[in-house]
C-alpha positions in Angstrom: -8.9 -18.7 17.6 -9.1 -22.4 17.1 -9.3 -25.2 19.6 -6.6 -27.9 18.6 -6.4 -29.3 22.0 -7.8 -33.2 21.4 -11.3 -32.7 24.1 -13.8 -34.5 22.4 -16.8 -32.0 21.4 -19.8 -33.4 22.8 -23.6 -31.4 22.6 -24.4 -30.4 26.5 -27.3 -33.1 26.6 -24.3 -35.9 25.3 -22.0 -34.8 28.4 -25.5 -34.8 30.6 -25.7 -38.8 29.7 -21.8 -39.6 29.6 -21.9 -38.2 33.0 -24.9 -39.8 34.0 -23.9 -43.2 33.0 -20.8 -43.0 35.0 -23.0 -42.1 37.8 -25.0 -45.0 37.6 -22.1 -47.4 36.7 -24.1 -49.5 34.9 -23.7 -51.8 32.2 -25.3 -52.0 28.8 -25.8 -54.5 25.9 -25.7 -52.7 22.8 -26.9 -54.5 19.6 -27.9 -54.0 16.2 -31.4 -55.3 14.8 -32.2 -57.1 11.1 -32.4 -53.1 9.5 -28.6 -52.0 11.3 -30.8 -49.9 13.9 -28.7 -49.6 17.4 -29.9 -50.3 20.6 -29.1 -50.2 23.9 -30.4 -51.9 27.3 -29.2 -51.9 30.9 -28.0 -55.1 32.7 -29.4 -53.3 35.8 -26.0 -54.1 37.3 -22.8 -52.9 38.1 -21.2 -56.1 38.6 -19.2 -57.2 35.3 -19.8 -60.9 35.9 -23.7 -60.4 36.9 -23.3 -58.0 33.6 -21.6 -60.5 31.4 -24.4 -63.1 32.5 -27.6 -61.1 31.9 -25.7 -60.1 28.6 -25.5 -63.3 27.4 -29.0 -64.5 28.6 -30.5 -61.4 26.6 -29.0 -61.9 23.7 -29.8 -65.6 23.8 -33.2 -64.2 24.1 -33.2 -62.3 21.8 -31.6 -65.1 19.0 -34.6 -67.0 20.4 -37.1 -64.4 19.4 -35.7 -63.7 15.9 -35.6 -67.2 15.4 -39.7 -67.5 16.4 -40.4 -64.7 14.0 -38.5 -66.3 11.1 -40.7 -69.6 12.4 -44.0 -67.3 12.2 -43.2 -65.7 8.8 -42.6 -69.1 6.9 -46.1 -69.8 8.3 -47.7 -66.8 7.0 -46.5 -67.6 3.7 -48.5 -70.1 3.4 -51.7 -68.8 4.5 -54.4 -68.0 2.1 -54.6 -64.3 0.3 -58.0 -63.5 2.2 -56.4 -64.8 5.6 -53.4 -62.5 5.2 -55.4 -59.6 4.5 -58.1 -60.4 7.9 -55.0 -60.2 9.6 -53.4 -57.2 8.3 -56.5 -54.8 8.2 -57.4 -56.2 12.1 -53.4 -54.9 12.8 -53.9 -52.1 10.8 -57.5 -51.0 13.0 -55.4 -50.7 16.1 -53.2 -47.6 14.7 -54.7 -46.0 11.6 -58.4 -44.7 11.0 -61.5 -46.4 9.4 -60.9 -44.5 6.4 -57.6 -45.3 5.9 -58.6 -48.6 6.1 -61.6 -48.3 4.1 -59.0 -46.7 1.1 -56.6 -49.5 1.4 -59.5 -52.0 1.1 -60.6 -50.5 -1.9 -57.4 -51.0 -3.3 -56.9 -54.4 -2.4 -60.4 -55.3 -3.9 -58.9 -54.2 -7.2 -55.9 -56.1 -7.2 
């Protein structure tokens, strides 16, 4: 037999959260990054005028941010080739392995 009733269906570990939220009676800022990717971050308050305010300060921080990184990138254009790449195969030691960086090297050499 089919449900029609209009309960939402929701995975156990959803209702788990939705519950949990309520709970904690929080409130979040939600907001979507350059690439459309959602995210979420607690005011750590349950006061919707504290709320409101840290909301607005983050998301003034945030503008602020985006708007250093935008700053940043215009400079890096106009960096030298070999200065760009110091920088990216330093960034690139911290996460990948010498011969994956050794590989990409060899490839940049022959560009």
């Amino acid at each position: 037999m089919r449900n029609t009733s209009n309960e939402r269906h929701q995975t156990p570990q959803a209702a788990a959260r939705f519950a949990l939220a309520l709970q904690l009676a929080v409130h979040l800022v939600s907001w979507r990054d350059s690439r459309g990717k959602q995210h979420q971050q607690s005011t750590e308050t349950a006061n919707p005028a504290e709320a409101l305010s840290n909301k607005l300060k983050f998301l003034a921080k945030q503008e602020h941010e985006r708007e250093d990184f935008k700053a940043q990138a215009n400079e890096m254009g106009k960096l030298p080739l070999e200065r760009v790449a110091e920088l990216y195969f330093n960034w690139k030691a911290a996460s990948s392995s010498p011969r994956t960086i050794e590989r990409e090297r060899r490839i940049f050499a022959r560009c």
